[in-house]
MARBA-3410 file (N, C-alpha, C, O; in Angstrom, 1 decimal):
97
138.5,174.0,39.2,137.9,172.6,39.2,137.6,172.2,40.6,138.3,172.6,41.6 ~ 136.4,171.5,40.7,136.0,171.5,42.6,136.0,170.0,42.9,134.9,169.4,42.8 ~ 137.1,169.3,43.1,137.9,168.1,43.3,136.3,167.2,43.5,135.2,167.6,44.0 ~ 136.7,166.1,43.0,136.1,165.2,43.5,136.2,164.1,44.7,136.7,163.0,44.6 ~ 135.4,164.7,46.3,136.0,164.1,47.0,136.0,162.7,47.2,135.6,162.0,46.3
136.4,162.2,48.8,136.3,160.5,48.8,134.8,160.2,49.8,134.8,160.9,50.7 ~ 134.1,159.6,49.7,132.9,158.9,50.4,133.6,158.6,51.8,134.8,158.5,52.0 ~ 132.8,158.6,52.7,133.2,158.1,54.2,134.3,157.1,54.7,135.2,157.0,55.5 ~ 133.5,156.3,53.5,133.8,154.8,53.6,135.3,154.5,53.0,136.3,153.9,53.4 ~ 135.0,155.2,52.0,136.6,155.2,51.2,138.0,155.8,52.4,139.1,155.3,52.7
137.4,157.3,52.9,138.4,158.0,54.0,139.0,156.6,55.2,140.1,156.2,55.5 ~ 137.6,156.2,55.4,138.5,155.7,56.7,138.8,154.0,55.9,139.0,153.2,56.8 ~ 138.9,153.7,55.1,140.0,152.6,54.6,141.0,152.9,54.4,142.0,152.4,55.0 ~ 141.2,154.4,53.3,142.3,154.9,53.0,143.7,155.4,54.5,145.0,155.3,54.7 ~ 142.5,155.8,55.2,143.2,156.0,56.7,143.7,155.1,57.3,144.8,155.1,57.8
142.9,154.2,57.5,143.6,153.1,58.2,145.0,152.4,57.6,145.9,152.0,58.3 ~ 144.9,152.3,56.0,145.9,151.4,55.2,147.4,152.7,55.1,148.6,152.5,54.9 ~ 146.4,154.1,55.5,147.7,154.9,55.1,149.0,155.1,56.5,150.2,155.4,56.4 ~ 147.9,154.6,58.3,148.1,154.6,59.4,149.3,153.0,59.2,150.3,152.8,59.9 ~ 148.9,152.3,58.3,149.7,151.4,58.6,150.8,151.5,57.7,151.9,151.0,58.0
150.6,152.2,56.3,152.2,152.4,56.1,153.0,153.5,56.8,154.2,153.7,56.5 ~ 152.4,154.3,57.8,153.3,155.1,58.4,154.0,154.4,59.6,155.1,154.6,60.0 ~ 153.0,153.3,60.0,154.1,152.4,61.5,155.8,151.9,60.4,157.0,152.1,60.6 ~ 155.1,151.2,59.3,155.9,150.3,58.8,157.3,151.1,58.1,158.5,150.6,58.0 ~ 156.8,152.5,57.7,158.2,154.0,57.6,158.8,153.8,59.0,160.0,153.6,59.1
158.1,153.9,59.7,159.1,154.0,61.1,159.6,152.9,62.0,160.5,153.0,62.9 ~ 158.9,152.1,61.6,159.6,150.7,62.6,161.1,150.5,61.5,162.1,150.1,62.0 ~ 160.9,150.6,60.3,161.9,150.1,59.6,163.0,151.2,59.6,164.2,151.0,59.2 ~ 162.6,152.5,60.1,163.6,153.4,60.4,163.8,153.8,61.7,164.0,155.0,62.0 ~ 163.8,152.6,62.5,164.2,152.2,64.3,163.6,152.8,65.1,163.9,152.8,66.3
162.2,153.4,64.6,161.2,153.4,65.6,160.7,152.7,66.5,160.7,151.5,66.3 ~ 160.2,153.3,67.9,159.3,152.1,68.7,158.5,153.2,69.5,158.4,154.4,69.5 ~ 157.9,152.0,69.9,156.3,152.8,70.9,157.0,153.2,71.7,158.1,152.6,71.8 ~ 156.6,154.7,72.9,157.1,155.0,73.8,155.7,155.9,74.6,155.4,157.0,74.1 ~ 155.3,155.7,75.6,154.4,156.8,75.8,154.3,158.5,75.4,153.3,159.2,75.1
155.5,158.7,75.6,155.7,159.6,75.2,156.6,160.0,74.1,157.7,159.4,74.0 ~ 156.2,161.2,72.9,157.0,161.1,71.6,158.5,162.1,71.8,158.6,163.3,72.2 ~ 159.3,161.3,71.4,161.1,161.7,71.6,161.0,161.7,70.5,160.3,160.7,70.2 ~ 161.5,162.5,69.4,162.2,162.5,67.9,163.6,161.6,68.1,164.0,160.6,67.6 ~ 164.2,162.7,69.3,166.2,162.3,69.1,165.9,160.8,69.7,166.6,159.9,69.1
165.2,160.5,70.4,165.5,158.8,70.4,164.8,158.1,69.6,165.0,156.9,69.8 ~ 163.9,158.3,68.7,162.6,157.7,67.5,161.6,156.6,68.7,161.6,155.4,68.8 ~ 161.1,157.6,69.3,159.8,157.1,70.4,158.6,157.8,69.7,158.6,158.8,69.0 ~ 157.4,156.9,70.0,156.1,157.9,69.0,155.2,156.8,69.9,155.3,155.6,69.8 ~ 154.0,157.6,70.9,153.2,157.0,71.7,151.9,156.3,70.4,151.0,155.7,70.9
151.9,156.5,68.9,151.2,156.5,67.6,151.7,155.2,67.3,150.9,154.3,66.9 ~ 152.7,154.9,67.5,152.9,153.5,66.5,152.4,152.1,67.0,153.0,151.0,67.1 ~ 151.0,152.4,67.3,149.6,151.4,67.6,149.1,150.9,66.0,149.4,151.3,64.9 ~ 148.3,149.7,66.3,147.5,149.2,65.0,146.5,150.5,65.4,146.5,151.2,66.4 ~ 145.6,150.5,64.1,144.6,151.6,63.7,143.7,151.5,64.9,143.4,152.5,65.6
143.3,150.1,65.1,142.4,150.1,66.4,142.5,150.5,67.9,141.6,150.5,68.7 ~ 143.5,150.7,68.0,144.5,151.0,69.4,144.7,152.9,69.3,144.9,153.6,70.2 ~ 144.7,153.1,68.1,145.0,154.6,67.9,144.2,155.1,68.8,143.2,154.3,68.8 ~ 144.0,156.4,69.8,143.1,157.3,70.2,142.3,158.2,68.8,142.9,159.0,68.0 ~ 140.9,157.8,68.8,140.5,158.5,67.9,141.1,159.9,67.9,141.6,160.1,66.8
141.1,160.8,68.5,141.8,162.3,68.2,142.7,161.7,66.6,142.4,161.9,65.5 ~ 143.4,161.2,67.0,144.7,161.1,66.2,144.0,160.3,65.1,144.0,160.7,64.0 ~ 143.5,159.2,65.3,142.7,158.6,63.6,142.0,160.0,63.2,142.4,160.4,62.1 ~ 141.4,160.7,63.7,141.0,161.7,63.2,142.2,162.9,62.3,142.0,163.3,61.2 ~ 142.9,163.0,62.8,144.5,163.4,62.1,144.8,163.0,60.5,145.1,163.7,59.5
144.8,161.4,60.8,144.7,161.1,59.6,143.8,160.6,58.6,144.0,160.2,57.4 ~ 142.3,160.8,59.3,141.2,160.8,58.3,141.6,162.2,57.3,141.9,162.0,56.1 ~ 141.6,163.5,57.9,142.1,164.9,57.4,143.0,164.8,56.4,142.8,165.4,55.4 ~ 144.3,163.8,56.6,145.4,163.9,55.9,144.6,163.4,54.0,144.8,163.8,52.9 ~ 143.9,162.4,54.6,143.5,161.6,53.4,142.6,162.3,52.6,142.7,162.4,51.4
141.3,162.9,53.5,140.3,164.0,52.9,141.3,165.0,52.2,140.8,165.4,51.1 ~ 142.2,165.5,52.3,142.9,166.6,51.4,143.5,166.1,50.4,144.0,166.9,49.6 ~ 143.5,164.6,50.1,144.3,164.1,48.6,143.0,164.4,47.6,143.4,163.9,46.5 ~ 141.9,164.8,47.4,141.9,164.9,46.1,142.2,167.0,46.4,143.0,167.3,45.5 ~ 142.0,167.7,47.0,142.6,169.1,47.1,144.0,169.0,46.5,144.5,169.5,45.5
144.4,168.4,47.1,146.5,168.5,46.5,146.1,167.9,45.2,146.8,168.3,44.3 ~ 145.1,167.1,45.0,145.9,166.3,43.6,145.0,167.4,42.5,145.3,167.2,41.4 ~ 144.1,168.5,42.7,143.6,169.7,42.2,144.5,170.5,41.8,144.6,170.8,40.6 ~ 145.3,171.0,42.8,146.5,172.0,42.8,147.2,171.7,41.3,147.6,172.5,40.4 ~ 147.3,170.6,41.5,148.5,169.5,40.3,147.7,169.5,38.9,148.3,169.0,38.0
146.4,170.0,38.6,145.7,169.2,37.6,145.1,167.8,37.6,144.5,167.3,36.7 ~ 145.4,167.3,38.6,144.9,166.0,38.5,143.8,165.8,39.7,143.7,166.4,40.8 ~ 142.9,164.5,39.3,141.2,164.5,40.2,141.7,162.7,40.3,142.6,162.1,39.9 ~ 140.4,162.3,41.4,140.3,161.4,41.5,139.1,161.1,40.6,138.2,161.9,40.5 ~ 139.2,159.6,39.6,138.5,158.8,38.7,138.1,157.6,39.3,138.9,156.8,39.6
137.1,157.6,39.3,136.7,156.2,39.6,136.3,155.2,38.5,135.6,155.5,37.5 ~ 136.9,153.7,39.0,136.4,153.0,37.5,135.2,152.4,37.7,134.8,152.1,38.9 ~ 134.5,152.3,36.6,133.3,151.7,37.0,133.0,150.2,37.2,133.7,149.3,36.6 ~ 132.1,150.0,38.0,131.7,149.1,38.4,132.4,148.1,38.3,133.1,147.6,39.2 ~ 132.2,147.7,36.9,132.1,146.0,35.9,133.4,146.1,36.2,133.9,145.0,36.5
134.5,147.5,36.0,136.3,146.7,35.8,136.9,146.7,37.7,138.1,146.7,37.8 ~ 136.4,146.7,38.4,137.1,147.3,39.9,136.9,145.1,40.2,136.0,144.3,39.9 ~ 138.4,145.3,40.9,138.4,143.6,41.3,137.9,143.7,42.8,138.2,144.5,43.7 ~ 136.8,142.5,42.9,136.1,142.8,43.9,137.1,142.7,45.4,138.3,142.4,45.5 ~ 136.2,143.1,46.3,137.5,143.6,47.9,136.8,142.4,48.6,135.7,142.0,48.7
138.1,142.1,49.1,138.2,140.8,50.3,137.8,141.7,51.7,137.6,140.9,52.7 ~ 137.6,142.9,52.0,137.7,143.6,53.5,136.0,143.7,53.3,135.1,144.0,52.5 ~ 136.2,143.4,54.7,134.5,143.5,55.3,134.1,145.2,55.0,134.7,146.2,55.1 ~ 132.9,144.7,54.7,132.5,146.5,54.9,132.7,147.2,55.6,133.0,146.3,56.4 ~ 132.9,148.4,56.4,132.6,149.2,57.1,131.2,149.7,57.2,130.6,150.1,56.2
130.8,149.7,58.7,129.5,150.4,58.7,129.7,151.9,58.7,130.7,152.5,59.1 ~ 128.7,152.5,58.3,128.2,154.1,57.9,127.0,154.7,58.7,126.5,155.8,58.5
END
């Protein structure tokens, strides 16, 4: 089966919302900003809002998100989209393309 991937536009929402539940894993598990990343002390020069991120690293996690319909392949399962008429419309400004 040859996954159905995500649109540009979809990657980098998904990326951004998935960048922000990764600060919120680690701040709540005694993370902080540090220039430089320490595991043994929980430092990570990453735990920026999305806009602050060095693209290198948004780019990291554009990747991470481009491979969820691949993993969800592996599993039997695809990404579905609903159509049109049932999706509740989105409050977030577009992104340009």
């Amino acid at each position: 089966m040859t996954p159905r991937l995500f649109t540009p536009s979809e990657v980098e929402i998904m990326a951004e919302l998935e960048h922000g539940r990764w600060n919120v894993e680690r701040l709540l598990d005694g993370w902080r900003w540090g220039p430089i990343k320490d595991v043994t002390k929980k430092v990570s020069p990453y735990i920026l809002p999305w806009s602050a991120l060095p693209e290198d690293m948004r780019e990291v996690v554009r990747d991470v998100v481009r491979d969820i319909p691949h993993l969800l392949a592996e599993v039997g399962m695809e990404i579905v989209r609903m159509p049109a008429t049932k999706r509740k419309p989105s409050r977030r400004k577009p992104i340009p393309t």
